[in-house]
N, C-alpha and C positions, 0 to 999 in steps of 0.2 A: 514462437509467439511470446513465451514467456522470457529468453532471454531479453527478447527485445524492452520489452513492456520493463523490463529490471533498469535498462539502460534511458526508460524516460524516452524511448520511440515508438511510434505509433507498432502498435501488435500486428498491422495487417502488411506494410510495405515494409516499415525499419528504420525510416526518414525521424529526424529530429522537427522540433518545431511545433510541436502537437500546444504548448501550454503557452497561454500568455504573460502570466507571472505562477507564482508558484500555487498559488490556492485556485486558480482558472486554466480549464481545457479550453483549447478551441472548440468551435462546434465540428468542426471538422478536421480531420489531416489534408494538410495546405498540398500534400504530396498526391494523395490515393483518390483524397476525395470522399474518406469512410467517413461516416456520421458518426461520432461521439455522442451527441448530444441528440435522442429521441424523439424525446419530449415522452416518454412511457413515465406513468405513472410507478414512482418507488426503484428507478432505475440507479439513483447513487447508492443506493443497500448495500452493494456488492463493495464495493471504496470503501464504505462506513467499517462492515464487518471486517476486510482484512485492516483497515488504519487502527481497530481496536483486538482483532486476533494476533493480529506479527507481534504487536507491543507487549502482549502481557502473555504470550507464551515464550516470548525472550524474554522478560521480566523473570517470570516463574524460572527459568533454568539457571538465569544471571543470579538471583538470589538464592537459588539453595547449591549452587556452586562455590561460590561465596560462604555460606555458614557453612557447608560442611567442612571444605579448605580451614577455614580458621577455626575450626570448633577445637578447644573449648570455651576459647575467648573471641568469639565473633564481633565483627566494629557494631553493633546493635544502632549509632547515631548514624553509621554509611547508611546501613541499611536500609532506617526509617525513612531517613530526608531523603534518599540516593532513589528509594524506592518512590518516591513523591514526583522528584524531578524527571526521573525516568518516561513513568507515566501519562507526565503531563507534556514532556517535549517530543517525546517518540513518534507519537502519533503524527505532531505538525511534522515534524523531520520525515516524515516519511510516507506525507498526504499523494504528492504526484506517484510514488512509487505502488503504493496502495490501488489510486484509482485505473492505471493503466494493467496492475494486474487484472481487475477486476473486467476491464475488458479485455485482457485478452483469454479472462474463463467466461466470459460470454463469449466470445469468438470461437471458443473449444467446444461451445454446448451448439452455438446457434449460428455454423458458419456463413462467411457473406453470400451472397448469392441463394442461400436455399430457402425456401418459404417456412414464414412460421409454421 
């Protein structure tokens, strides 16, 4: 499920197609038929927390990779601006990928078919 979900296809078949530009899921896969889209209260949480978890625990490695390689003269203006942009791009760059993880760790918690 999760390589699927890496590759931007639904977690449940493996079918492409799931999103209709990059910041919009389907409510559905066009293929399986799986519901993306609930309607459960607090359901994009799981999207939000990996599109802010992946970014700044690659962040944190990227930059003290980075200072320690170059210490004792580290780029100090990569780092600050680099650190900026990072931040603030990672997360878009990496929204579709994010939110189809996040379902397919619903899909690992709460498989199809079995009742809540």
């Amino acid at each position: 499920m999760f390589s699927r979900a890496l590759l931007l296809r639904c977690p449940v078949c493996g079918k492409g197609g799931i999103f209709e530009h990059w910041f919009k899921i389907k409510g559905q896969c066009p293929n399986c038929g799986y519901m993306f889209a609930r309607g459960e209260s607090g359901y994009q949480i799981g999207a939000m927390a990996f599109g802010l978890i992946i970014p700044l625990v690659s962040w944190f490695f990227l930059f003290f990779g980075i200072l320690i390689g170059t210490w004792p003269n580290p780029p100090w203006t990569l780092l600050q601006w680099g650190s900026v942009a990072y931040m603030l791009l990672l997360p878009l760059l990496l929204y579709p990928v994010s939110h189809t993880l996040a379902i397919a760790l619903d899909l690992l918690v709460r498989p199809p078919g079995r009742p809540i």
